[in-house]
N, C-alpha and C positions, 0 to 999 in steps of 0.2 A: 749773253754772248752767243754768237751764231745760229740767231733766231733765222734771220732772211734765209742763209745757208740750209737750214735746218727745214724751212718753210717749202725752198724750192725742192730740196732732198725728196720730201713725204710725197710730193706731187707726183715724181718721176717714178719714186715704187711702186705707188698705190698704182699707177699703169702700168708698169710691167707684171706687178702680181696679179693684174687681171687676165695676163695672156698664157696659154696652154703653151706656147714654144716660142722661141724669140729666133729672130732672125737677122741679120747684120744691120738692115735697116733701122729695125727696132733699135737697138743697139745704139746705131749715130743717132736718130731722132732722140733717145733717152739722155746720151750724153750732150748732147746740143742744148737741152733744158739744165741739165747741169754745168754745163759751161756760163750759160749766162746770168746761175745763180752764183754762182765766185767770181764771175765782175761787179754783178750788183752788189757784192759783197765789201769787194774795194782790195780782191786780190791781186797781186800785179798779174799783168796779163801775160808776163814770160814763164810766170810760175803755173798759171793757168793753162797755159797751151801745153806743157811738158808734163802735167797732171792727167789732161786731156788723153794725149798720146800713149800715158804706159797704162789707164783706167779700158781705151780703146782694146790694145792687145789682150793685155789679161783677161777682157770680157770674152772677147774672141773666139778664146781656147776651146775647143772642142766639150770639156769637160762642164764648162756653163752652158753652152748652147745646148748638149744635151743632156741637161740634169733635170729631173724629174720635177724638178720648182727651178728653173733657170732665174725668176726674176731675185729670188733669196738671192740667188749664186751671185747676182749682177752687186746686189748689196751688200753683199759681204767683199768681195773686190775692189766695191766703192771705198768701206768700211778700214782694208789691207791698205791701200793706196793713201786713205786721209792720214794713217796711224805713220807713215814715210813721211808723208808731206809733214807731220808735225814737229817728226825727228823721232820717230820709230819706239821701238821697245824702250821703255827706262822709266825716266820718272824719277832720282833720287836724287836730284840736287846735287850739291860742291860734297865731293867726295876729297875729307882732310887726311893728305896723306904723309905730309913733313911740317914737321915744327918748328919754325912761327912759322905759318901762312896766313898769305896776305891777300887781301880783298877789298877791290877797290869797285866803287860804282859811280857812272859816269850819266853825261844826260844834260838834257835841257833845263832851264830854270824853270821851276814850278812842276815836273814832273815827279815830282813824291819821292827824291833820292834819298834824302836826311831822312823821313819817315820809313821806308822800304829797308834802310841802314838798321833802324830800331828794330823792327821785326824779324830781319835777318838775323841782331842778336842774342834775338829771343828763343828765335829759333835751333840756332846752333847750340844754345845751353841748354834746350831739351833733348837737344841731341848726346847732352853729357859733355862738352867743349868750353873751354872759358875765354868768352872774347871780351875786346877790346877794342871802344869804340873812341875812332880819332878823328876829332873838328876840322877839316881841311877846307872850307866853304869858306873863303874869305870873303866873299862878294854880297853877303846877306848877312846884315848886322845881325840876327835874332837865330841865324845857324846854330852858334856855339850854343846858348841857352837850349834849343831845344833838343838838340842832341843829348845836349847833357840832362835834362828832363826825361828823355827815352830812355838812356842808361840808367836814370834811377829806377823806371818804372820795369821795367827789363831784369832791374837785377845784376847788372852786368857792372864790369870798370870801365869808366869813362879817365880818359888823359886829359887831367886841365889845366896843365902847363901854356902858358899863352905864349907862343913859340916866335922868334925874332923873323924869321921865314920859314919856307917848304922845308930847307934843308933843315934844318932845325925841330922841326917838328916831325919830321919823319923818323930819325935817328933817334930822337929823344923818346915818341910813341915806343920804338924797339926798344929801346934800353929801356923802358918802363914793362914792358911786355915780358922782357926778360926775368928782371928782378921779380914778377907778380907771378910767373910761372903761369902765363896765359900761352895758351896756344893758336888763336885767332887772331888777326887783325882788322878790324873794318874802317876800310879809310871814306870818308867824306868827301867830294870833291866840290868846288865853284860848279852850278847853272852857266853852261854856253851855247851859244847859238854855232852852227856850223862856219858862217859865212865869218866869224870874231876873229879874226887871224891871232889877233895878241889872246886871247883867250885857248886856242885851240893849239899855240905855240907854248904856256902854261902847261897845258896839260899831259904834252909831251915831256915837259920837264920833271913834273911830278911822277911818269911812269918809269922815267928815267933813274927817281930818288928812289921811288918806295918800290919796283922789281916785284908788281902784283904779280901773287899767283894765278888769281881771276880777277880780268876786268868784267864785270858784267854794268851793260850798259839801261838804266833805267826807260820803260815806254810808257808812255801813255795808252791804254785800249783803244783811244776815243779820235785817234791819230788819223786812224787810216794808214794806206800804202805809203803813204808820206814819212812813215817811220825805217822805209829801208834804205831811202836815200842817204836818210840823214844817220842811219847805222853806219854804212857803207863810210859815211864821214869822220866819224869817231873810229873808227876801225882803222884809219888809215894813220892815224898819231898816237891811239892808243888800243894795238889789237884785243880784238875783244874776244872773249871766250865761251859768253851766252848773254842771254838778257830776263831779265825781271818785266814783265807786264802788271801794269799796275789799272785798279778800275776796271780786272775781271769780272765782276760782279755786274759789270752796267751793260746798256743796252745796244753797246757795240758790236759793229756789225761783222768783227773779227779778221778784215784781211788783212792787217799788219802781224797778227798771231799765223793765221794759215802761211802765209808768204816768210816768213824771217827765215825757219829755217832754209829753206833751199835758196834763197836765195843772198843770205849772209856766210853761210856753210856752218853757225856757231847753234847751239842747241837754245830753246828756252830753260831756262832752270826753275825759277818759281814764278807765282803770279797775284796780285794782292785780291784777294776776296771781301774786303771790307776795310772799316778804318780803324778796327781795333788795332790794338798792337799783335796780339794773334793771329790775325786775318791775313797771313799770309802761307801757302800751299806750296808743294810741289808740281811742277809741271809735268802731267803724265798725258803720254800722247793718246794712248790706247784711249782712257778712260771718254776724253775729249772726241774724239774721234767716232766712240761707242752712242755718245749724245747727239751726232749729227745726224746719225743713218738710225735713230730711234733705239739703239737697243737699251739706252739708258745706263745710269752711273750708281748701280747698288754699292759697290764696292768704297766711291767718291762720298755716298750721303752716308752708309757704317760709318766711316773712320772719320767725320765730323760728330758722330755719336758716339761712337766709341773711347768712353773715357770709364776710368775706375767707379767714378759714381754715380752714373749714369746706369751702367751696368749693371750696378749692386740695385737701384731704384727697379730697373726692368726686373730684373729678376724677383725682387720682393711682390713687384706689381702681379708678378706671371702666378706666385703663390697665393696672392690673396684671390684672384679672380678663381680659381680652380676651387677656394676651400668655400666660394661663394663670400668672403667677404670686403669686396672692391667696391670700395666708397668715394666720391665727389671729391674725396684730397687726392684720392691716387690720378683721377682724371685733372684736377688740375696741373698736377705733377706733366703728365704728359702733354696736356697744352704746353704749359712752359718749357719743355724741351724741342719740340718741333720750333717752339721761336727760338731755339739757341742752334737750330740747325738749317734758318733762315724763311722759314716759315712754312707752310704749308706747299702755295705753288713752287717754294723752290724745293720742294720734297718732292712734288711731283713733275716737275721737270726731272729728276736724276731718275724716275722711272721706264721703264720700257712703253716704249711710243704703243703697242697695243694694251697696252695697264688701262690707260688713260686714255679718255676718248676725246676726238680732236676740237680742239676749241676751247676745253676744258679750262676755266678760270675761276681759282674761288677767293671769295671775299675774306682776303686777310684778318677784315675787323671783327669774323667769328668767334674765333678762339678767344681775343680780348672781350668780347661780350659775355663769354663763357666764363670766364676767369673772373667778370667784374662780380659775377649771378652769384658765384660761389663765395667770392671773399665776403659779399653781403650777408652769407646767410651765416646760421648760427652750429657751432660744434655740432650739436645733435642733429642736425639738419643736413650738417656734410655727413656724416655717419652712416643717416639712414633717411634717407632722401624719399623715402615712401611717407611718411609721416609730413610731407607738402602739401599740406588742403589752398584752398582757395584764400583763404585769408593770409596764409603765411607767403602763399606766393604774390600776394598782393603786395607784401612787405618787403619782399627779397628786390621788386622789381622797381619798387622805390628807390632802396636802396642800390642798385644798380644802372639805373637810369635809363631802364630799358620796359620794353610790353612785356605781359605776363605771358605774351603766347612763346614770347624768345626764352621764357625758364622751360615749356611746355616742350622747345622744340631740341632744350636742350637733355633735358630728362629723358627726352623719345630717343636719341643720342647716344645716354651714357645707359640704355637700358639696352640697346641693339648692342654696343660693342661690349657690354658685357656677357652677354647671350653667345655672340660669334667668338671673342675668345676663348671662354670656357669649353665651348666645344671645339675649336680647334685645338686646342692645348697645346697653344704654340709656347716652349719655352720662352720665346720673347714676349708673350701678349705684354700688353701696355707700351709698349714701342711704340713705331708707324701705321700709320693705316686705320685713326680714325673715321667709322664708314661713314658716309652721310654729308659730310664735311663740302 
C-alpha cells in the first residue's frame, strides 16, 4: 500500500536534503513532484489541490526556511499534513458506548462485507464485548452459511432464526440479543450497486428498522478514487459514519484511503490486512502517514509481535543467547515468527526508510530454506551445530532439498546473530533483525 506515493515522497527529500537553505522555489518545485505523486496515486484531485495548498503554507513559515536542516522540516510538515489528510490523531476504532449497539456494514457485492463482519466479531470479543452476528444478505444464497461458519470460528453468537422479512429479523436479532445479554450487534447487509434503485431503496429501509449506531461502509483498496463516489452514494440513504478498507495488505496504490477522509468528512476505522480471520487492524493515521515520509512503523510491526508467547519465547531466547546457549531451535523459533509477522520485507518495510537501503528486497524463500535445513537435521545437531562435518552436511542438505553451501550460508548466519546479540545484550535479542538476511 502507498508504494508509488512512498516512491515519489523519497525522491522529493532526498533533493531537498541535499540543499544547505531552501528557498520558496525550492519549495514549489518540491511540491510540484509531490503533487503529481498523489495523482499517480489515484487521489482525487480536489483532495490534492487542498493538500497542496495547506503543505505550501506550513512550508512557508519562517521557521522551516530557516531551520538548520530545512528539508527535515519540509518532511515533517509533509508527515503533519498526511496524518490530517488520513483523519488525524486516533486510531481506535468503534468506541461502545450504550447497550445494544448496533453496527451495520454496507458495500458493494464481492467487497468482503460478510467476511470483514467476521473479523469485526472477533475483534470486538478481544476487546472483552459479546457480539452478535445477524444474516441480512438475502441476495447471496451461501451468505447465511458463511456467516454462520465465521461465528463458529469467531467464537461469537450467531441468530439463526430464518426470519419472514427485514422487519422480522431485526427485532427478533434484538430480542435475541437481549435475552443472551450481548451487547454488540453486527448486521450483514445485501451487495448493491449504486445505480440499483430498488436495492438502494432496501437499504434505506433496513436503516430505518435496525437504527445503526454505525454504518460503516465496506472498500475495496484496489478501487481507486472510484470509491468516493460511490461512498458519497451510500451516504446519501444510509449515512455513514467511517469505512473499513479491505486488501490493505495489496499492491494498491492507496488514493481511495488518502482521499475518503476529507473528502466523505467520515473517519477510516479499520482495514483488512490478510484473509485470516485475525487480519483485521485498526486504522491509525499517524502510523500510515510515518510509512510514507520514511520514518517507518516500529510501533505498527511490536503490536503484530506483541503477544503473551511470543514474549515469553523472546525473552527465553534473550537468556539463552547471553548464558552462550542459543541453539538452531531458538533460530528456527524466530524464523517462524517474522512469517507470523508477514515476513521479512514486510518487516522491513515498517522500518525507518534510512534502516534499510533503497531498493532493498530479500528473497522470502530464505527463511523457508532455513527452516527446511534445520527440521532435517537431528536433535543433537540442532543443539550443537558445531559437530556439522562434511558428511552430515551432505545429509542435512538431502534432506532439505537444497546445496550444502545454503547449510554453510546458514551456519555463517546463525553464528554472526549470535555474536551480535550477546554483545549487544539486547533484552529482546531473538526478536527482529536477523543480519545478513
Amino acid at each position: 500500500m502507498f508504494e508509488s506515493v512512498k516512491k515519489a515522497f523519497g525522491g522529493v527529500f532526498d533533493g531537498l536534503r541535499r540543499k544547505g537553505l531552501l528557498s520558496q522555489g525550492d519549495i514549489d518545485a518540491a511540491l510540484a513532484e509531490v503533487k503529481l505523486g498523489l495523482l499517480g496515486a489515484d487521489v482525487d484531485y480536489r483532495v490534492v489541490k487542498s493538500f497542496i495548498a495547506r503543505t505550501r503554507e506550513a512550508c512557508l513559515d519562517e521557521k522551516v526556511l530557516k531551520s538548520i536542516t530545512p528539508g527535515d522540516q519540509v518532511v515533517k510538515v509533509l508527515y503533519e499534513q498526511l496524518t490530517q489528510a488520513l483523519g488525524g490523531q486516533g486510531g481506535k476504532g468503534i468506541a461502545i458506548t450504550h447497550i445494544p449497539y448496533r453496527v451495520m456494514l454496507v458495500g458493494l457485492q464481492g467487497s468482503g462485507k460478510t467476511t470483514t463482519l467476521g473479523k469485526l466479531a472477533l475483534l470486538f470479543k478481544k476487546e472483552g464485548h459479546y457480539p452478535l452476528l445477524i444474516p441480512g444478505d438475502y441476495g447471496r444464497p451461501a451468505a447465511y452459511q458463511q456467516l454462520q461458519k465465521l461465528a463458529s470460528d469467531a467464537g461469537v453468537e450467531f441468530y439463526g432464526e430464518h426470519a419472514g422479512s427485514l422487519a422480522d429479523l431485526v427485532h427478533g436479532a434484538d430480542r435475541f440479543a437481549r435475552e443472551k445479554s450481548l451487547d454488540v450487534q453486527l448486521l450483514d447487509t445485501q451487495g448493491r450497486h449504486d445505480f440499483d434503485t430498488e436495492l438502494m431503496d432496501e437499504l434505506q429501509t433496513v436503516t430505518a428498522l435496525y437504527h445503526p449506531d454505525e454504518t460503516l461502509i465496506v472498500l475495496d483498496s484496489m478501487i481507486g478514487s472510484k470509491a468516493i463516489p460511490l461512498s458519497q452514494s451510500f451516504n446519501k440513504v444510509a449515512p455513514l459514519t467511517g469505512a473499513i478498507f479491505t486488501k490493505f495488505d495489496s499492491p494498491a496504490q492507496g488514493g481511495a484511503v488518502l482521499s475518503f477522509k476529507e473528502s466523505i468528512g467520515k473517519p477510516i476505522r479499520y482495514v483488512g490486512v490478510g484473509e485470516h480471520l485475525q487480519d483485521l487492524d485498526y486504522f491509525v493515521p499517524e502510523r500510515h502517514a510515518a510509512r510514507i515520509v520514511g520514518y517507518g512503523d516500529i510501533e505498527g510491526l511490536l503490536k503484530r509481535y506483541d503477544n503473551a508467547e511470543s514474549m515469553a519465547k523472546a525473552a527465553g531466547v534473550a537468556k539463552r543467547v547471553q548464558t552462550g546457549k542459543f541453539d538452531l531451535y531458538d533460530l528456527r523459533d524466530q524464523l517462524l515468527e517474522i512469517g507470523q509477522v508477514g515476513g521479512i520485507n514486510k518487516m522491513l518495510e515498517s522500518l525507518p526508510a534510512n534502516m534499510v537501503p533503497k531498493g532493498t528486497v530479500v528473497d522470502e524463500g530464505v527463511a523457508k530454506r532455513f527452516t527446511a535445513i534445520i527440521d532435517s537435521m537431528t536433535d543433537t545437531e540442532r543443539r550443537s551445530p558445531a559437530i556439522l562435518n562434511a558428511s552430515r552436511k551432505r545429509r542435512v542438505a538431502r534432506g532439505a532439498g537444497v546445496d550444502v553451501s545454503e547449510i554453510n550460508r546458514m551456519l555463517k548466519q546463525f553464528e554472526l546473530f549470535s555474536r551480535m546479540a550477546k554483545m549487544a545484550n539486547n533484552k529482546h535479542a531473538g526478536g527482529f533483525g536477523l543480519p545478513g538476511f
